[in-house]
DRENDO-1510 file (C-alpha; in Angstrom, 1 decimal, always signed):
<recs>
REC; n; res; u; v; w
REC; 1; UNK; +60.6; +143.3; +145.8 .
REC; 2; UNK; +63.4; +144.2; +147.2 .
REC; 3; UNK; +66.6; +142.2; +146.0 .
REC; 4; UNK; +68.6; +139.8; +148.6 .
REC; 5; UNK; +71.8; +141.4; +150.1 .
REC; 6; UNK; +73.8; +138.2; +149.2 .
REC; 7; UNK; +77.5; +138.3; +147.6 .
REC; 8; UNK; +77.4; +135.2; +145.6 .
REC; 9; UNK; +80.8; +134.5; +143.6 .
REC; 10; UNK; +80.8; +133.8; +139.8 .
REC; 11; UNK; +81.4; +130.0; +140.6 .
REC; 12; UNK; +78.0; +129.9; +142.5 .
REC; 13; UNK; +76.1; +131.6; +139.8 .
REC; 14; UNK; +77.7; +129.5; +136.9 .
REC; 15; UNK; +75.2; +126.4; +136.0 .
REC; 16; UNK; +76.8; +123.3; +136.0 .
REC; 17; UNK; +77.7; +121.3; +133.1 .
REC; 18; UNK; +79.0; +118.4; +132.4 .
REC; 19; UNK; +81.7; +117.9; +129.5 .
REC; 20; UNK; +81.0; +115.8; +126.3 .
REC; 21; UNK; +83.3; +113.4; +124.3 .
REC; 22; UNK; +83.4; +114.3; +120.5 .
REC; 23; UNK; +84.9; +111.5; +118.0 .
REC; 24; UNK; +86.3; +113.0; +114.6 .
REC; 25; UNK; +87.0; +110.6; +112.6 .
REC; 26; UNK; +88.8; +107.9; +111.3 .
REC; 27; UNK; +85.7; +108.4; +108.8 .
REC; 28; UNK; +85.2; +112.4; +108.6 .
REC; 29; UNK; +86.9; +113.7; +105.4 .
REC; 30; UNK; +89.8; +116.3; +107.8 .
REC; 31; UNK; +91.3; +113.2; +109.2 .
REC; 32; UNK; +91.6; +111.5; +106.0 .
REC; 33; UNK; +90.4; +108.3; +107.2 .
REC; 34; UNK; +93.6; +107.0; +108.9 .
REC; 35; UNK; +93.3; +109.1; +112.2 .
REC; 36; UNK; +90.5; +109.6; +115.0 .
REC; 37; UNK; +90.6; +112.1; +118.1 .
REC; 38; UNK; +88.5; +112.0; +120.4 .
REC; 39; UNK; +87.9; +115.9; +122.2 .
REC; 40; UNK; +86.5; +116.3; +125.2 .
REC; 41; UNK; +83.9; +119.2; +125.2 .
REC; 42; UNK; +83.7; +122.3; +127.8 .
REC; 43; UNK; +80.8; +124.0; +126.0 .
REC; 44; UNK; +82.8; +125.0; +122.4 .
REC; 45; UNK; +86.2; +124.7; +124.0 .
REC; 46; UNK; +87.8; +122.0; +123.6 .
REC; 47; UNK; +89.7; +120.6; +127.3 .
REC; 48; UNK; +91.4; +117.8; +126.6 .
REC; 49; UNK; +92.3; +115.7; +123.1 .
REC; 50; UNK; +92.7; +111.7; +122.7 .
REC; 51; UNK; +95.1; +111.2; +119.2 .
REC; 52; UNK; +94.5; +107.7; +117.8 .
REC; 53; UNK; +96.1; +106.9; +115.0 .
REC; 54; UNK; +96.4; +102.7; +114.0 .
REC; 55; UNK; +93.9; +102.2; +111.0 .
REC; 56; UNK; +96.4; +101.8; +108.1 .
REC; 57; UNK; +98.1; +99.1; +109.4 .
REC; 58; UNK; +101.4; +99.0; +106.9 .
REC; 59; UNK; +103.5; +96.9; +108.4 .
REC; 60; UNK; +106.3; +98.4; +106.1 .
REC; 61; UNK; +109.6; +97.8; +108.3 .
REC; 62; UNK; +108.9; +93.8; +109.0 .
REC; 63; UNK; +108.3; +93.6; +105.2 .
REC; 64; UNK; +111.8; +95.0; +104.5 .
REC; 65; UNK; +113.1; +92.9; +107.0 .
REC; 66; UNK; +111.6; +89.7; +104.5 .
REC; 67; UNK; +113.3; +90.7; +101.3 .
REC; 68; UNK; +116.6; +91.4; +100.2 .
REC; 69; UNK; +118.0; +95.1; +100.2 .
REC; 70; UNK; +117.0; +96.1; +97.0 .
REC; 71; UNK; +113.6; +94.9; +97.4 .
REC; 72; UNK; +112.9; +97.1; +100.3 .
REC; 73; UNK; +112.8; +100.2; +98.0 .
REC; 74; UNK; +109.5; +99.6; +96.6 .
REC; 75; UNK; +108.0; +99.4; +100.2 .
REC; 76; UNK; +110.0; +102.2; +101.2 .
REC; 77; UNK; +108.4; +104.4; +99.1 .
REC; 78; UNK; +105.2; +104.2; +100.2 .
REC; 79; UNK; +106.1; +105.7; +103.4 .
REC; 80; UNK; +105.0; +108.9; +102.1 .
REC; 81; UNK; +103.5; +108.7; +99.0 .
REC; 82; UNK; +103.0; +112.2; +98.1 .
REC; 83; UNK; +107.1; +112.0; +97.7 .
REC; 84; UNK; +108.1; +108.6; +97.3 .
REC; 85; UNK; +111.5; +109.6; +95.9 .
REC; 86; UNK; +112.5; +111.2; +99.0 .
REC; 87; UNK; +112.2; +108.0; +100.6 .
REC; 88; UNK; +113.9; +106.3; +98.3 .
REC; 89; UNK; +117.0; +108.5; +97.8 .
REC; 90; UNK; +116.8; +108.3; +101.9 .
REC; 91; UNK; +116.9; +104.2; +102.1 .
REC; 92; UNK; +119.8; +104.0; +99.6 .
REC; 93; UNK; +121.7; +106.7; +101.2 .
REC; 94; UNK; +121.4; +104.2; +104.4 .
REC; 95; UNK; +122.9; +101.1; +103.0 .
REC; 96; UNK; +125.7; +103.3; +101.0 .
REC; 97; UNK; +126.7; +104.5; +104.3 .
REC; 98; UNK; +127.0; +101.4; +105.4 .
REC; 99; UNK; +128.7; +100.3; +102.5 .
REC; 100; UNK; +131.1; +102.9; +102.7 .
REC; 101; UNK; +130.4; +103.8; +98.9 .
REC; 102; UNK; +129.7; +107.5; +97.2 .
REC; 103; UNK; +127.8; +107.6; +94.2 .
REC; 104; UNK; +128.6; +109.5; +91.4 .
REC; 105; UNK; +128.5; +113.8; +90.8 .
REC; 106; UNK; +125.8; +113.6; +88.2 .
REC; 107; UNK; +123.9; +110.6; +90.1 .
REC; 108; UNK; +124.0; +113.0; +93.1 .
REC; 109; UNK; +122.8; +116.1; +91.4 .
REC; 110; UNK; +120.1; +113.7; +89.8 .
REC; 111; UNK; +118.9; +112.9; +93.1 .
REC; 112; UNK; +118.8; +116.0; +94.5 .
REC; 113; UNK; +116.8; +117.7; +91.3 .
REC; 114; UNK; +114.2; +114.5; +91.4 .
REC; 115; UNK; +113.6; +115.2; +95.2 .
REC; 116; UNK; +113.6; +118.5; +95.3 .
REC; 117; UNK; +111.0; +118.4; +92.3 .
REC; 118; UNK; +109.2; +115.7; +94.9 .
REC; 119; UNK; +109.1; +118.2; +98.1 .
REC; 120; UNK; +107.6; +121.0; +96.2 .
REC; 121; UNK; +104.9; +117.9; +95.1 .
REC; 122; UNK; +104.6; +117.3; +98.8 .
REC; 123; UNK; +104.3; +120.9; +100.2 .
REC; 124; UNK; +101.4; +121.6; +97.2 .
REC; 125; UNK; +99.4; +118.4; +98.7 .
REC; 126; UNK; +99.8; +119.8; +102.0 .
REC; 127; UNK; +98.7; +123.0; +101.1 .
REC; 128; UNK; +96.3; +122.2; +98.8 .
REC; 129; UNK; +94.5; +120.0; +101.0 .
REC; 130; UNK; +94.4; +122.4; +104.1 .
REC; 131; UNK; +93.2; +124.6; +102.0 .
REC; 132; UNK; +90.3; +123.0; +100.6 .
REC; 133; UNK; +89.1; +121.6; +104.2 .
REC; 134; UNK; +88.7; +125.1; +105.1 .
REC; 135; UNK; +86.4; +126.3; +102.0 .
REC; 136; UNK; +89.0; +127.5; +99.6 .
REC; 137; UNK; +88.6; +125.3; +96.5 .
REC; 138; UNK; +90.2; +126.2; +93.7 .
REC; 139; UNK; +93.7; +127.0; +95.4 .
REC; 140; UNK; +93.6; +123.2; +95.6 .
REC; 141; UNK; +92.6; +122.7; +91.8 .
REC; 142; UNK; +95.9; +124.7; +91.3 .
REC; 143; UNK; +97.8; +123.1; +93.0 .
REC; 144; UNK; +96.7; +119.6; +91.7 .
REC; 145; UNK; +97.6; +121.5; +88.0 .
REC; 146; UNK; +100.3; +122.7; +89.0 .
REC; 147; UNK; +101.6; +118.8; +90.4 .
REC; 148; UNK; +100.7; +117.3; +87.5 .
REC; 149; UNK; +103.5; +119.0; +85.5 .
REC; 150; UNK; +106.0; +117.8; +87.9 .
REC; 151; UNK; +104.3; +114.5; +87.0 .
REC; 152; UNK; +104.9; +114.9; +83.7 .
REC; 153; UNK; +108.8; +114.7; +84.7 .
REC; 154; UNK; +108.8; +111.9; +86.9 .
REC; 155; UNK; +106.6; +109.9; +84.3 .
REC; 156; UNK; +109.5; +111.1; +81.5 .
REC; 157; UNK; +112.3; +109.7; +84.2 .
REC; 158; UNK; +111.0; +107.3; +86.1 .
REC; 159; UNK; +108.4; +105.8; +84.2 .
REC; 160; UNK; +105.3; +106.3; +86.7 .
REC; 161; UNK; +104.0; +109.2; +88.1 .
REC; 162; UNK; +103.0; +108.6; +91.7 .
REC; 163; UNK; +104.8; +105.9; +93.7 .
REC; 164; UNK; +108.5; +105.1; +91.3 .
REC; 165; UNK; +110.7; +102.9; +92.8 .
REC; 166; UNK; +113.4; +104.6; +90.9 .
REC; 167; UNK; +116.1; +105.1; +93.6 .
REC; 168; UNK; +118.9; +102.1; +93.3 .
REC; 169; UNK; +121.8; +101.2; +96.1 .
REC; 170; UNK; +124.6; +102.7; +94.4 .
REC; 171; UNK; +123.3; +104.9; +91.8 .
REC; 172; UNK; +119.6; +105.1; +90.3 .
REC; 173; UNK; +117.8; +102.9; +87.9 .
REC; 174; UNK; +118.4; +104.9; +84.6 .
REC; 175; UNK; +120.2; +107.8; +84.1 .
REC; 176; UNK; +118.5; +111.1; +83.1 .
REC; 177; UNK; +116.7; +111.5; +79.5 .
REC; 178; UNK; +118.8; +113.9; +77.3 .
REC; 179; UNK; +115.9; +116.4; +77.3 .
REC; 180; UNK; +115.8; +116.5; +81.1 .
REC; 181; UNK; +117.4; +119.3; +82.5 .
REC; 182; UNK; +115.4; +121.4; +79.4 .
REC; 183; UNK; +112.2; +119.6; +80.7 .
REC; 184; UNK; +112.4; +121.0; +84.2 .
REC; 185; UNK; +113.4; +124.6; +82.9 .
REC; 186; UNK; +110.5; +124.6; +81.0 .
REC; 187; UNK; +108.0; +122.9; +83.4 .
REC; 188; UNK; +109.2; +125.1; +87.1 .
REC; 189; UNK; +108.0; +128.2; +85.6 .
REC; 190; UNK; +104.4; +127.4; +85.1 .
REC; 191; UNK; +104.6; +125.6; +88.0 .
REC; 192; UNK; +105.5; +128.4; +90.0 .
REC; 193; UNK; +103.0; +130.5; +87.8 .
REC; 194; UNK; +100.2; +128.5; +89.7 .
REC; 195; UNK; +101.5; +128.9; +93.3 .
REC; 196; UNK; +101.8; +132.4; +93.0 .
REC; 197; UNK; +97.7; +132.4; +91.8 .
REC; 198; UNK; +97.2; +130.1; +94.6 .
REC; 199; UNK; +98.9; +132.1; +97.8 .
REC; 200; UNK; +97.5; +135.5; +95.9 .
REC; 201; UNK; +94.0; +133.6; +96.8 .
REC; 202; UNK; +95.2; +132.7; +100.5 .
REC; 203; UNK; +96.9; +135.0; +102.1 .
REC; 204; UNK; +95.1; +137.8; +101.7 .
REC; 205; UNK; +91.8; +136.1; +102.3 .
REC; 206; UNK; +90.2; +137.3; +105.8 .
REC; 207; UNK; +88.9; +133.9; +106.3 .
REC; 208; UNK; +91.9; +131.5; +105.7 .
REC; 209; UNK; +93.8; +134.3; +107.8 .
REC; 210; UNK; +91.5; +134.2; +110.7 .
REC; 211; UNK; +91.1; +130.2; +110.6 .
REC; 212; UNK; +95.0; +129.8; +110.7 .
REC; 213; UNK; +96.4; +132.8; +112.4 .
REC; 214; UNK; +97.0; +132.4; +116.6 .
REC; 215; UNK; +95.2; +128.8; +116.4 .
REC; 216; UNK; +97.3; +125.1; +116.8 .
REC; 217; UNK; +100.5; +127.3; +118.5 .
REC; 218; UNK; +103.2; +125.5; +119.5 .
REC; 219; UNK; +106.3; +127.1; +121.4 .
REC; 220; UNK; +110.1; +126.4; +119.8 .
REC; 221; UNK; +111.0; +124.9; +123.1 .
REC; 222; UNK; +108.0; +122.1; +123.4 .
REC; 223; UNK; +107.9; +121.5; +119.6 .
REC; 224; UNK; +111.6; +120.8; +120.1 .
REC; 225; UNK; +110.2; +118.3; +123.2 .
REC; 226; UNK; +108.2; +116.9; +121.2 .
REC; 227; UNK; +110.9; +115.8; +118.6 .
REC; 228; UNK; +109.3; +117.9; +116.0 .
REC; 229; UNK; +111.2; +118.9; +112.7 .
REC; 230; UNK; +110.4; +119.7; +109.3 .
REC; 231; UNK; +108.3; +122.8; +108.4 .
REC; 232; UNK; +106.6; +122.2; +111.9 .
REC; 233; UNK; +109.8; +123.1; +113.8 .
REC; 234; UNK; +110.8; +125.7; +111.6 .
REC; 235; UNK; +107.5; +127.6; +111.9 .
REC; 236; UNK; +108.4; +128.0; +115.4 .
REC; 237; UNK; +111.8; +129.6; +114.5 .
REC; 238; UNK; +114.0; +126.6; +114.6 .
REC; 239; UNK; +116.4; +126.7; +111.8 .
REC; 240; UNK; +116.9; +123.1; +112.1 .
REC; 241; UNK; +117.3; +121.6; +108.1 .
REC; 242; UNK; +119.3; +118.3; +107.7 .
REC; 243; UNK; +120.2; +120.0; +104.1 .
REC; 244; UNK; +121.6; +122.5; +105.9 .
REC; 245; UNK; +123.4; +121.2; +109.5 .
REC; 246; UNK; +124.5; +117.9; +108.1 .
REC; 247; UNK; +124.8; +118.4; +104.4 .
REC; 248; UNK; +124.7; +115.4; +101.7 .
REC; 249; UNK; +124.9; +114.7; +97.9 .
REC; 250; UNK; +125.8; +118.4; +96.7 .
REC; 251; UNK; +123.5; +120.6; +99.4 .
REC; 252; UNK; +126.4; +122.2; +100.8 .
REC; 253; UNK; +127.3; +123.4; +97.0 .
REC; 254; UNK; +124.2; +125.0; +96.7 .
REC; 255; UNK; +123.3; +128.2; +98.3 .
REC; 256; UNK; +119.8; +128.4; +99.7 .
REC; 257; UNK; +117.9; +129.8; +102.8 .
REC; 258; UNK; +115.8; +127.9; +105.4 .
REC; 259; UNK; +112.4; +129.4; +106.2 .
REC; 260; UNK; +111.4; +130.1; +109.6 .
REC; 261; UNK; +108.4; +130.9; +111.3 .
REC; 262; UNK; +107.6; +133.2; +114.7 .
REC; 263; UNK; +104.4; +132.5; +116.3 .
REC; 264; UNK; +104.3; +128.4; +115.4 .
REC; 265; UNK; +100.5; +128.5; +114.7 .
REC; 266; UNK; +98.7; +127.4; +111.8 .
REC; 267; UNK; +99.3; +130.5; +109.3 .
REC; 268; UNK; +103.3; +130.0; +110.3 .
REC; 269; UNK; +103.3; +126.5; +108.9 .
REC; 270; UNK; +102.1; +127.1; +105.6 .
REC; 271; UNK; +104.0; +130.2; +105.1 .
REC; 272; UNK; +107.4; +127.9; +105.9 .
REC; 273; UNK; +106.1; +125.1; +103.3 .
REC; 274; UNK; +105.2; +128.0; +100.7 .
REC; 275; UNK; +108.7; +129.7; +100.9 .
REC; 276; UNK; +110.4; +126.0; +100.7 .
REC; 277; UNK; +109.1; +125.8; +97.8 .
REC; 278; UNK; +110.8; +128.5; +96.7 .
REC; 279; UNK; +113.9; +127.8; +97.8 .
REC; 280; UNK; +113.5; +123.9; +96.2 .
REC; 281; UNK; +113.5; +126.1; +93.0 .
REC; 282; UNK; +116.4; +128.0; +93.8 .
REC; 283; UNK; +118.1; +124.8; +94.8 .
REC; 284; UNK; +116.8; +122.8; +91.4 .
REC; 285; UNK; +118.1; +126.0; +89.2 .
REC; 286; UNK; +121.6; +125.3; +90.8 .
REC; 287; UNK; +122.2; +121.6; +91.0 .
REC; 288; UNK; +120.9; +122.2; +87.1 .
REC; 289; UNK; +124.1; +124.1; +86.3 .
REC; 290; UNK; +126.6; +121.7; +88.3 .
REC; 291; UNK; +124.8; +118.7; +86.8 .
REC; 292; UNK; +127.4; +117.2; +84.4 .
REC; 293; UNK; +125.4; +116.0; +80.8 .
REC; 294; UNK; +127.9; +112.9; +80.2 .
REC; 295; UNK; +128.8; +110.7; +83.2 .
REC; 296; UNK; +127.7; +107.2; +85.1 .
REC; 297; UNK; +124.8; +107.6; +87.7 .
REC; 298; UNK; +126.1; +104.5; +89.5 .
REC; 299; UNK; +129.0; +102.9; +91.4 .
REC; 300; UNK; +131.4; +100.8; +89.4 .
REC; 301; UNK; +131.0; +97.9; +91.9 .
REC; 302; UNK; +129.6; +94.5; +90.9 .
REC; 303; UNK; +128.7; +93.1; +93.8 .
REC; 304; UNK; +126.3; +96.1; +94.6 .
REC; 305; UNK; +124.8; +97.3; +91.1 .
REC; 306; UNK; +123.0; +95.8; +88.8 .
REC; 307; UNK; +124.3; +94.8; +85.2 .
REC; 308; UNK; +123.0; +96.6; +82.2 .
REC; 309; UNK; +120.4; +94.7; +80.4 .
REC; 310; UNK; +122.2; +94.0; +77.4 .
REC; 311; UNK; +124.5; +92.3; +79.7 .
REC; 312; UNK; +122.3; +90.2; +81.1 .
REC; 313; UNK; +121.0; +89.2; +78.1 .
REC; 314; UNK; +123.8; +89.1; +75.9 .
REC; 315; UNK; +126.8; +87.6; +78.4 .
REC; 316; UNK; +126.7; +84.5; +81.3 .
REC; 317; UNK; +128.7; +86.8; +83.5 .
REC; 318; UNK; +126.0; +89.0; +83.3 .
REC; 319; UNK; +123.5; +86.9; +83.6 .
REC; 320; UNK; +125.1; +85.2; +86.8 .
REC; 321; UNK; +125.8; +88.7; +88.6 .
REC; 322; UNK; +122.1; +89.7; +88.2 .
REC; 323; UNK; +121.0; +86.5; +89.3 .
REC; 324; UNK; +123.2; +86.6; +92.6 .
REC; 325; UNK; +122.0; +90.1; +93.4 .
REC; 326; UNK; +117.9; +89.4; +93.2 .
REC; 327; UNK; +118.2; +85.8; +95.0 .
REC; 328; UNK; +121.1; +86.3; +97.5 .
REC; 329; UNK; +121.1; +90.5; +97.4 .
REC; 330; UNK; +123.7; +93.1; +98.3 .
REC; 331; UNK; +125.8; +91.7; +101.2 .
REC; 332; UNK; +126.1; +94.7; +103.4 .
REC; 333; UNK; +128.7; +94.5; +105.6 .
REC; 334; UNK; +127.5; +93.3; +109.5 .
REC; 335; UNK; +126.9; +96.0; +111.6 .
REC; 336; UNK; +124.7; +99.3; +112.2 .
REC; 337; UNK; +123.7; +102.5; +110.9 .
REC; 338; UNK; +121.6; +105.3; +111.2 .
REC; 339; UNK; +121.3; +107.6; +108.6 .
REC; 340; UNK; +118.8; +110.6; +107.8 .
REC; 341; UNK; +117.5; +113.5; +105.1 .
REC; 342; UNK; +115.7; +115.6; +105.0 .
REC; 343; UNK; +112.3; +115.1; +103.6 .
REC; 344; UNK; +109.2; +117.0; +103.0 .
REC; 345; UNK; +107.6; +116.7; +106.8 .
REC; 346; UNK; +111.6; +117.0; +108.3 .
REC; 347; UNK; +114.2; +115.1; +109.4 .
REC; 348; UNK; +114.0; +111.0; +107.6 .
REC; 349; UNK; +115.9; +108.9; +109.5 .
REC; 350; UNK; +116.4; +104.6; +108.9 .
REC; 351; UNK; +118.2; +102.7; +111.3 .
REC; 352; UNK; +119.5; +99.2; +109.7 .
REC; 353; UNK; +120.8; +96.4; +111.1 .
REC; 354; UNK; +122.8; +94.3; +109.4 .
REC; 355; UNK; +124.1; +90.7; +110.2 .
REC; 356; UNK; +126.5; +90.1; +107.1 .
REC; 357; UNK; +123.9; +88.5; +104.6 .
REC; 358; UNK; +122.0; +90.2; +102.1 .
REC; 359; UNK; +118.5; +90.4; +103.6 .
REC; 360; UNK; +118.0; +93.3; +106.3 .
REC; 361; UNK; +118.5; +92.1; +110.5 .
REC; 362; UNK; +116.2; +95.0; +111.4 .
REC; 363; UNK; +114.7; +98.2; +109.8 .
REC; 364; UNK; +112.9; +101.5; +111.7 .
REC; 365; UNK; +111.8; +104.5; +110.1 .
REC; 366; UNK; +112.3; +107.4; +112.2 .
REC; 367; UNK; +109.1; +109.2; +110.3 .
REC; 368; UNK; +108.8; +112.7; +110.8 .
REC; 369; UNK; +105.2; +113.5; +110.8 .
REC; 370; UNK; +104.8; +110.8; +113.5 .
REC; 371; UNK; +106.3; +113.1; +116.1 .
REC; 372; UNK; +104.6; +116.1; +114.9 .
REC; 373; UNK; +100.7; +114.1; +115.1 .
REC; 374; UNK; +102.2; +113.3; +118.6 .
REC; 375; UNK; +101.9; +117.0; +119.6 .
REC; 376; UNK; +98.1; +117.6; +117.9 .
REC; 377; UNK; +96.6; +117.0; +121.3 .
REC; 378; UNK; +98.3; +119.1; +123.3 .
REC; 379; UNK; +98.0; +121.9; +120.2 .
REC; 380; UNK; +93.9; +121.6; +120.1 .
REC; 381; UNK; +93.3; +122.3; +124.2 .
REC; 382; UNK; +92.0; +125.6; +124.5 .
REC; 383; UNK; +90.7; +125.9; +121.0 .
REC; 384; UNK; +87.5; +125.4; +119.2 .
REC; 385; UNK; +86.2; +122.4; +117.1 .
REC; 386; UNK; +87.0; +124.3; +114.2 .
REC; 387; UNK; +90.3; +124.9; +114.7 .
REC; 388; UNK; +91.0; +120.9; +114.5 .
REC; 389; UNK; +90.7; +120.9; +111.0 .
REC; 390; UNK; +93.2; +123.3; +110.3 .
REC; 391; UNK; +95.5; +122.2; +112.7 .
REC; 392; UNK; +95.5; +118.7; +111.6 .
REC; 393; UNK; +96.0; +119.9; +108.0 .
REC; 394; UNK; +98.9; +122.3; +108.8 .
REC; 395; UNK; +101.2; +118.9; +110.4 .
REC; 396; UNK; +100.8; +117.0; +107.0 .
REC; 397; UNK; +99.9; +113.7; +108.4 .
REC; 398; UNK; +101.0; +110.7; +106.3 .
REC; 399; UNK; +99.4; +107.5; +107.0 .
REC; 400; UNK; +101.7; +105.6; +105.3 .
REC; 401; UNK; +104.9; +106.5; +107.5 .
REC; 402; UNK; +102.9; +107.4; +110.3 .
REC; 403; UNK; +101.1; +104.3; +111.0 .
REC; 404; UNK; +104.0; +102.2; +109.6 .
</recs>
């Protein structure tokens, strides 16, 4: 049989299909049960990408908005809690720029060790995490070792090892142990020990290459569209760090480098947190040396810190000025602020309101990893299924400050 002389174009000889709607999550174990998408399905490619997140529920800024300033901080820190302290530090900076105060040298170096301690916790989640969802296991058993002797720290300092509430308006709650600065010379190196056994495992590895490399790109000029900043930015070869372009506490006494990325895909976003780390130890080994050993760690103001507790115990002055700063709080002076660090996922920011009294007008968390999950849709079209998983992982979504 002699085949028909017919020129038929690819579109007529294509069988038609129609697409199908995928739901991932809140419930699958990638999306950490505070986040479903919805793809829609072309065969194995994914067209089109519906983000919902909205099943945490916090409610964190209209409960500091109940309480007095102080009492915001332990909310506050559950923003993101795989570095509260960030937070923390981040919410008192707020209210001492509206209070026109500075704290101390030594508080300031304090702070910037502790949070610099808490980004590399953050970045070894992150890491850890993504890791694990895409086989690798044991990186993420190193990782969790390797957090747990940061832990060890913040338990010595702070007294808990997860969420602290250790950050103060004005200072910090206690000053650092004697044994402190030893404690974190001893602790980063077998810290560091581990990371190096864990990207020895990755980055090599042809399947975490192939799983991360060219997938989830993002271009500098629509992750800067997007609002995007943090590692997520940088990977795109942004050089924006708030450390770095609008330096506070000692940062711009320090001398450290900021990561960047080229291609913006998956494998450029853990390289950026990786290196961070790095350069948080850099920073931590210098801040070390500038740290004076003697020295207050908060404001000599008594209408904005607390009393020591022998005072309060011992004298009726101090009894009555700790009693006036729990019921009636700070009184931060009317007006509005807005005021931003630089945390583990990028650029923290809180905008405050305040009317005169001591309980905040208004609070809003400018989170960073909210505008980076904005941009996960847009960064799945064109890809596979697969790929969601390690995209998703590479953004570091926190519920907590994400779904605020």
């Amino acid at each position: 049989m002699e085949p028909l002389d017919v020129d038929l174009d690819r579109a007529q000889l294509a069988v038609p299909t129609d697409t199908m709607l995928l739901s991932l999550g809140p419930s699958h174990p990638c999306m950490h049960g505070t986040v479903r998408v919805v793809v829609q399905l072309s065969g194995e490619t994914i067209t089109g990408a519906d983000v919902q997140v909205g099943y945490l529920h916090r409610g964190c800024e209209k409960m500091c908005e109940r309480g007095t300033f102080a009492q915001c901080l332990p909310y506050v820190d559950r923003l993101n809690y795989a570095s509260p302290l960030l937070n923390g530090i981040g919410f008192a900076l707020a209210i001492e720029k509206m209070l026109a105060v500075s704290v101390p040298l030594r508080c300031q170096c304090y702070r910037v060790v502790l949070g610099e301690l808490a980004r590399i916790c953050d970045h070894m989640v992150c890491l850890g995490a993504m890791a694990m969802e895409l086989g690798a296991f044991t990186p993420f058993l190193y990782f969790c070792k390797a957090r747990e002797f940061i832990f060890d720290i913040f338990e010595e300092q702070t007294g808990a090892r997860v969420t602290h509430s250790f950050a103060r308006i004005g200072g910090m709650a206690k000053p650092p142990t004697d044994d402190f600065a030893a404690m974190v010379r001893a602790s980063v190196p077998s810290v560091f020990a581990l990371i190096d056994d864990s990207e020895k495992l990755l980055v090599k590895n042809r399947i975490f290459i192939d799983r991360t490399r060219d997938t989830g790109r993002v271009s500098a000029a629509r992750a800067l569209g997007l609002g995007w900043t943090g590692p997520a930015l940088r990977s795109t070869g942004v050089p924006y760090d708030v450390r770095k372009s609008h330096p506070y506490l000692v940062y711009d006494q320090v001398e450290f480098e900021v990561p960047v990325g080229t291609s913006g895909d998956n494998f450029d976003r853990f390289a950026v947190r990786l290196e961070e780390m790095r350069q948080s130890r850099r920073i931590i080994e210098q801040v070390l040396r500038l740290m004076p050993t003697q020295g207050p760690v908060d404001i000599d103001c008594p209408r904005v810190t607390f009393p020591p507790k022998e005072e309060v115990y011992g004298t009726i002055e101090g009894t009555i000025r700790h009693f006036k700063l729990v019921v009636d709080g700070i009184q931060v002076p009317a007006g509005e602020c807005y005021s931003y660090s630089e945390a583990a996922n990028g650029e923290l920011g809180f905008y405050i309101v305040s009317d005169g009294s001591g309980t905040p007008y208004r609070v809003r968390v400018r989170p960073p990893c909210f505008a980076a999950v904005q941009g996960l849709g847009q960064m799945l079209v064109g890809g596979m299924i697969p790929d969601v998983v390690p995209s998703f992982g590479s953004l570091n979504m926190i519920g907590g400050e994400c779904d605020r």
